[in-house]
C-alpha positions as CSV (number, residue, x, y, z in Angstrom):
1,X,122.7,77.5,141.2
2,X,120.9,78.6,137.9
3,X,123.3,78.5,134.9
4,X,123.2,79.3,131.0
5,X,125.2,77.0,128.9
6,X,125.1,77.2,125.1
7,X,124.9,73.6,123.6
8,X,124.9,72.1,120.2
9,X,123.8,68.3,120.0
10,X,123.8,66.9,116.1
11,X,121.8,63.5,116.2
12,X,121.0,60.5,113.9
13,X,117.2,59.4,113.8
14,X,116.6,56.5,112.4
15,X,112.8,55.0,111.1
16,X,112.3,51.1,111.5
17,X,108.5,51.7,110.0
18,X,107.1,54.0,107.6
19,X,106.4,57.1,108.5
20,X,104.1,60.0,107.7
21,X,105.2,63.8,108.2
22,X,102.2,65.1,106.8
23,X,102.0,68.6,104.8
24,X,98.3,68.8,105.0
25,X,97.7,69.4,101.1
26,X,97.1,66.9,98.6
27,X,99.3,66.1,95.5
28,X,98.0,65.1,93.0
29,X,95.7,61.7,93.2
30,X,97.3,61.5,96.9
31,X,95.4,62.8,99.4
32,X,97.3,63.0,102.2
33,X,101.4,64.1,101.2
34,X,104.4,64.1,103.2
35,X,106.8,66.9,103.7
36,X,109.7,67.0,101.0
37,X,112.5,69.8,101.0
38,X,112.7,72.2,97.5
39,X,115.0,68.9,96.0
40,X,112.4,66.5,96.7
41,X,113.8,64.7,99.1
42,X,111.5,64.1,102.7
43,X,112.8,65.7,105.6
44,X,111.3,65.8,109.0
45,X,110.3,69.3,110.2
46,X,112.0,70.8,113.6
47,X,108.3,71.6,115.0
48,X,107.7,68.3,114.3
49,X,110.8,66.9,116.8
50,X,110.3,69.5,118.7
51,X,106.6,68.8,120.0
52,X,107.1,65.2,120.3
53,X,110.3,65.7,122.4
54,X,108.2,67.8,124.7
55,X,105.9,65.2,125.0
56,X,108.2,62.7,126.3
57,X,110.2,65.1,128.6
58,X,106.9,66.3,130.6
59,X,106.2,62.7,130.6
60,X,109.9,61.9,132.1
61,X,109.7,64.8,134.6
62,X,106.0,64.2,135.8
63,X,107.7,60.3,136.1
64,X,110.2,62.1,138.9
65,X,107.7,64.0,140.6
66,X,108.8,67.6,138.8
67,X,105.7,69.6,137.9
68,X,105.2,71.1,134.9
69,X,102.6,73.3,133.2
70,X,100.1,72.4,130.3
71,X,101.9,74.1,127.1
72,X,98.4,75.2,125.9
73,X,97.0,75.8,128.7
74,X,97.2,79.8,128.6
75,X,95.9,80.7,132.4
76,X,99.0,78.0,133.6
77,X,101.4,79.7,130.9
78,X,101.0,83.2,132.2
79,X,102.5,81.9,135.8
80,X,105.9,82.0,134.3
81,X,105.6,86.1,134.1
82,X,105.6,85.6,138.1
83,X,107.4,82.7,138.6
84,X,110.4,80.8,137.4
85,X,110.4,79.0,134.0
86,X,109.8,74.8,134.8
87,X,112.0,72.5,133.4
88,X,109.9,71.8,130.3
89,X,109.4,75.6,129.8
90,X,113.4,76.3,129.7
91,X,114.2,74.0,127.1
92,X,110.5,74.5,125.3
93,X,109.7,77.5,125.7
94,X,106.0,78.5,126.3
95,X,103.1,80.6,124.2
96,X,104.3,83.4,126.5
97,X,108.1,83.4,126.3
98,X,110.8,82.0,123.7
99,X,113.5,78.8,124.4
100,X,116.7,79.8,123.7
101,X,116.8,76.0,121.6
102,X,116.2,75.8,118.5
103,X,115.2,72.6,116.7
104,X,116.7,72.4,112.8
105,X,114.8,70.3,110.6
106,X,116.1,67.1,110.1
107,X,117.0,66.4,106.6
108,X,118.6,62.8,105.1
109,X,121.5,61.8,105.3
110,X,123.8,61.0,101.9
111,X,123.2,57.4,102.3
112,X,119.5,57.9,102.2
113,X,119.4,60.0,99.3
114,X,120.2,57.1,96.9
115,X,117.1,56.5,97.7
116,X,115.1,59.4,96.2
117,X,113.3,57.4,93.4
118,X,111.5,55.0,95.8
119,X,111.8,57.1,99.4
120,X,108.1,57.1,99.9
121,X,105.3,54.8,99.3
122,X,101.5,54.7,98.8
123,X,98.5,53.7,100.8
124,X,95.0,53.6,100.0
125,X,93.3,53.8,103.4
126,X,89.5,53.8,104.8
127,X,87.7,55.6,107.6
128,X,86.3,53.9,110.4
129,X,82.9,55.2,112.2
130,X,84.0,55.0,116.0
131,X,80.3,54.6,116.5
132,X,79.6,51.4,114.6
133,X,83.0,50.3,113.9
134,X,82.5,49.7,109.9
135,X,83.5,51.9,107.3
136,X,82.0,54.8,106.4
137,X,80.8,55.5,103.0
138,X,82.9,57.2,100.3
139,X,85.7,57.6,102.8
140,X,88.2,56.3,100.6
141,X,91.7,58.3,100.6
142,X,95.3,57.6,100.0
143,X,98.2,58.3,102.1
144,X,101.8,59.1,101.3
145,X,104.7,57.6,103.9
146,X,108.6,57.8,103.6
147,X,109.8,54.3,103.8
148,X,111.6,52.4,106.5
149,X,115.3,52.0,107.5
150,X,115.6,56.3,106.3
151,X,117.9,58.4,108.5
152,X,117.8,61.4,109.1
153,X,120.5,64.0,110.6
154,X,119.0,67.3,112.6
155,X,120.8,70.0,114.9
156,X,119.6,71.2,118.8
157,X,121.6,74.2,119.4
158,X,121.2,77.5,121.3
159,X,121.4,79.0,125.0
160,X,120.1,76.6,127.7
161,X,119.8,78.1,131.1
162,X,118.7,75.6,134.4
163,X,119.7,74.5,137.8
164,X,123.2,73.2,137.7
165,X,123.4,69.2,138.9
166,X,125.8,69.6,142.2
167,X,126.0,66.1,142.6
168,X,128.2,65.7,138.8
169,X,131.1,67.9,138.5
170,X,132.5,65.6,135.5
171,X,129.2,66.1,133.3
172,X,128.8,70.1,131.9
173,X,124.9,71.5,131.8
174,X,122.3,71.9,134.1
175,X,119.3,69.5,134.9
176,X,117.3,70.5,131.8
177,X,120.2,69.0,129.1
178,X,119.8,65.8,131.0
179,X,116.0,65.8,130.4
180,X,116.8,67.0,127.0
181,X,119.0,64.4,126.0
182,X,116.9,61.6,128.3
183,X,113.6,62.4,126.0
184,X,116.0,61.6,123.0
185,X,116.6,57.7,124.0
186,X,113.1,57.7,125.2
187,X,111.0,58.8,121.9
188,X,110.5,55.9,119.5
189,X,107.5,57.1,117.7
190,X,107.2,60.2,115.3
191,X,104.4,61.4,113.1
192,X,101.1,60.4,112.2
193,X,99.3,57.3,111.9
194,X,101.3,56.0,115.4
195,X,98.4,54.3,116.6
196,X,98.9,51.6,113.2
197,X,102.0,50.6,114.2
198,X,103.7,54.0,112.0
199,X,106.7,56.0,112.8
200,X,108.8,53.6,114.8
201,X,112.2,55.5,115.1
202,X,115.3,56.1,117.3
203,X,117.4,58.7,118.1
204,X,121.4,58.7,118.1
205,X,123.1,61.7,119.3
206,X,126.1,62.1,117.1
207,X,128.4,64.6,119.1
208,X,127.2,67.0,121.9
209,X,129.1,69.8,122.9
210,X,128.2,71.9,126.0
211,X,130.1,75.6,126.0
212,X,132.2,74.6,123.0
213,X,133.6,71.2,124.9
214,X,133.1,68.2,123.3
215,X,131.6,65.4,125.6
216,X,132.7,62.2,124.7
217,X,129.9,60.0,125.9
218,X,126.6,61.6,125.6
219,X,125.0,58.8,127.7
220,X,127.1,59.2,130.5
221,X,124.1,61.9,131.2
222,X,121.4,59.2,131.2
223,X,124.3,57.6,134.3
224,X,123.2,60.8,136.1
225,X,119.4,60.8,135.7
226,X,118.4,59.1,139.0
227,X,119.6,62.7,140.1
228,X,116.4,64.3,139.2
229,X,115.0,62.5,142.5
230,X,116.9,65.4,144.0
231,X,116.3,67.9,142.1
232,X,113.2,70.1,143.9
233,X,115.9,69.8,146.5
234,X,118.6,71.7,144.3
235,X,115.8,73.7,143.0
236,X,115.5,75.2,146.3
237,X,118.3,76.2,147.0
238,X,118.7,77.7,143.7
């Protein structure tokens, strides 16, 4: 049975590493800058959580069996004018139609903020040639990252519509909140540079409410997720 539900989930993530939210524009005698809100202080962009979320939840369905289409893959995309939305696609969205969720940048929390003077820090990197493996000349650039041990608060809120999970009448929502708020424990890295050891991170979720009611314990849903195993079954008959 397909249901919308509107939900509102407030989370805490947290950085073990440094991390680099990159503007793409230099500042100054740094090359490479982070993102930093019209105060100063770094924040980490919605797009930003919002494409690495996706990438962990198409990683999490594919993991069940549940197929889901390439996001930029436009032939695939244009198969949800003639067919249903998949699971990725309702919370996501595609280049063809809209999510109802919206992803709020995440911006730090008061506790961080005493640490505006020194939140970010400065690298002076080198570029590698892949082909020889040594550096390659006048490649010299330096790199701007927040520090670690910053948290961060953000909002995921709007109108969610999926298959309803008939096998848990005490847990609100349909199958795509549990992917949703699976891909959430599941994400530890965010930004660039992940592939040195940057960006190590968590995710708390704060307080969820699903249609206005306030669910106590947000991980009961992960409880529940053994329930995607059944649900092409539920989709069926949906």
């Amino acid at each position: 049975m397909m249901q919308p539900d509107h939900i509102c989930l407030t989370y805490l993530l947290k950085f073990q590493n440094p991390f680099h939210c990159g503007t793409g524009l230099t500042n100054g005698l740094i090359d490479r800058s982070v993102q930093k809100d019209k105060d100063g202080y770094l924040y980490v962009p919605g797009s930003t959580i919002k494409g690495v979320l996706r990438e962990t939840c198409e990683y999490l369905a594919r993991l069940f069996g549940i197929a889901v289409r390439e996001p930029h893959d436009r032939i695939s995309a244009m198969k949800t004018f003639f067919e249903s939305p998949d699971i990725a696609e309702r919370i996501f969205g595609s280049c063809y139609q809209e999510s109802g969720i919206f992803f709020d940048n995440a911006c730090m929390t008061w506790e961080s903020k005493e640490y505006r003077f020194m939140q970010t820090e400065n690298r002076t990197r080198t570029r590698l040639s892949r082909l020889t493996g040594t550096v390659i000349s006048g490649a010299l650039y330096s790199s701007e990252f927040g520090i670690s041990e910053l948290e961060f608060e953000g909002k995921i809120h709007g109108w969610l519509e999926g298959i309803s999970n008939p096998f848990s009448d005490d847990l609100p929502g349909s199958y795509p909140l549990y992917l949703l708020i699976a891909g959430l424990s599941m994400t530890s890295r965010i930004g660039a540079n992940r592939s040195t050891g940057m960006g190590y991170c968590h995710f708390v979720i704060e307080e969820l409410r699903v249609n206005d009611a306030l669910q106590k314990e947000p991980r009961n849903y992960l409880e529940k997720i053994d329930d995607f195993l059944l649900y092409n079954d539920a989709r069926e008959e949906a």
